[in-house]
Each structure stands twice: as structure tokens, then as C-alpha cells.
Residue, then its C-alpha position, 0 to 999 in steps of 0.5 A: x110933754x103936754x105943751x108939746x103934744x098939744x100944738x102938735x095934734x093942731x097942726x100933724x097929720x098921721x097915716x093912715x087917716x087924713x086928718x088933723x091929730x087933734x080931729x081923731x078921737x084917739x087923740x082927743x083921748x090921749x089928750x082928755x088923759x092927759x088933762x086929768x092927770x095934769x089936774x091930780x097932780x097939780x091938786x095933789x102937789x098944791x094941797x101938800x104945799x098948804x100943808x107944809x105951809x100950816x106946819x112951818x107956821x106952827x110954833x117950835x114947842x107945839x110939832x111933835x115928832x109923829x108931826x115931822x113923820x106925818x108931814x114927810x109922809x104926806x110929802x112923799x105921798x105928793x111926790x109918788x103922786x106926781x112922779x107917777x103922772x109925769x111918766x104917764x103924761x109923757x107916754x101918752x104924749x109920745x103915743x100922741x105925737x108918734x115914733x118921732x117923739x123918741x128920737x133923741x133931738x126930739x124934746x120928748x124923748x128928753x123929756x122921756x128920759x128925765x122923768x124916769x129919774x124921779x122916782x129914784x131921786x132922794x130923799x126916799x125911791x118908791x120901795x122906801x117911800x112906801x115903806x115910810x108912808x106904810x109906817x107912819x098910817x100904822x102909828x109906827x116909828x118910821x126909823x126904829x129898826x135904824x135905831x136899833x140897828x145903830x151902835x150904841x154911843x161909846x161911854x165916855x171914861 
């Protein structure tokens, strides 16, 4: 969304001012947004993969499962994170760019839909994902009403 916007206000005019996009300070905002949001993500997105990281490098015997809870939480803290700003990003592009940009052809319009199913995508859709991370601050199993809600394993005769 971003490396469409920006050529775009470079070289499109739009009524009903006569200049260049990217001469208006409308979309000098857009744009400004659009950076800083670009610029979370991307620092949220680069310090959870650090993370992962130092946690896979632990050995085997030193993670404990309030250690696997804490890392999925930071990962789907990340993936909200993330998920959030690419919708914001392309809205904003799409007000950039004009009623154009929601055409089907037009790659913003793709992008528009596509980015709409992140947060539905697996493993957690925002609801649980919130749920999970709200658990896990708390101290609290993550999945201890699944357990009591399971049968318990049939007795062998």
C-alpha cells in the first residue's frame, strides 16, 4: 500500500486543487501516518523475532510452560500489532489515492481485501487472542477451562 501511494501522489493530480498529491499537505499527512505506522509495526514485528529467537536457543530442560505461554502471548501481541497497521495503512492509502484505489483491478483494492483476513486468520482471531494475552499477564493457564471441559481419558481394563 505504501510503495503504491507514494509514486502515486508524485505524479496524480486531484480536483479540485491543481496540484501535485504529494505538494498537499493533506496528503503529506496521510503519508507522515502512513510512515509511523510502517515504523511500529516493523519495531514490533523485529523485536518479537528477537525474541523467538533467544527463546528457540534456550536449551530443551530450562523453558517452562509459563515460558511457551509468554512467547505465543508476545507472538499474538506482534500479530494484532501488525495486523492493525496494515488495515490502517491501506485505508490510508486508498484516502491518498482516491475512489480509484477501490476498484477491483486496482492493487489497492486487492490489497484492501487481503488485509482484512489477518485478523481471522489462525492460530487466535482477535477475541481469543485477547483472551490468550489477557490470561497469560494474569499469571493464569491460557487453556485451563479446555482442560476441565475435556473428558477424562477412559481407564484402561
Amino acid at each position: 500500500a505504501h510503495g503504491t501511494a507514494v509514486p502515486t501522489a508524485g505524479t496524480r493530480r486531484r480536483r479540485p486543487y491543481d496540484q501535485l498529491l504529494a505538494e498537499r499537505p493533506a496528503s503529506q499527512l496521510e503519508l507522515a501516518e502512513m510512515e509511523v505506522r510502517l515504523a511500529a509495526a516493523r519495531a514490533a514485528l523485529g523485536r518479537c523475532c528477537e525474541a523467538v529467537e533467544e527463546f528457540l536457543a534456550r536449551p530443551a530442560g530450562a523453558v517452562t510452560m509459563p515460558d511457551v505461554h509468554a512467547i505465543v502471548a508476545d507472538w499474538q501481541c506482534t500479530k494484532l500489532i501488525v495486523n492493525r497497521a496494515a488495515a490502517q495503512l491501506v485505508d490510508r492509502a486508498m484516502t491518498l489515492v482516491g475512489g480509484a484505489s477501490y476498484l477491483t483491478g486496482h492493487p489497492l483494492g486487492r490489497l484492501y481485501r487481503d488485509v482484512r483476513a489477518g485478523p481471522f486468520m489462525q492460530p487466535y482471531a482477535p477475541g481469543e487472542a485477547l483472551e490468550f494475552i489477557g490470561r497469560v499477564a494474569l499469571g493464569l493457564d491460557p487453556f485451563a477451562e479446555l482442560r476441565t471441559l475435556a473428558p477424562a481419558p477412559a481407564e484402561k481394563p
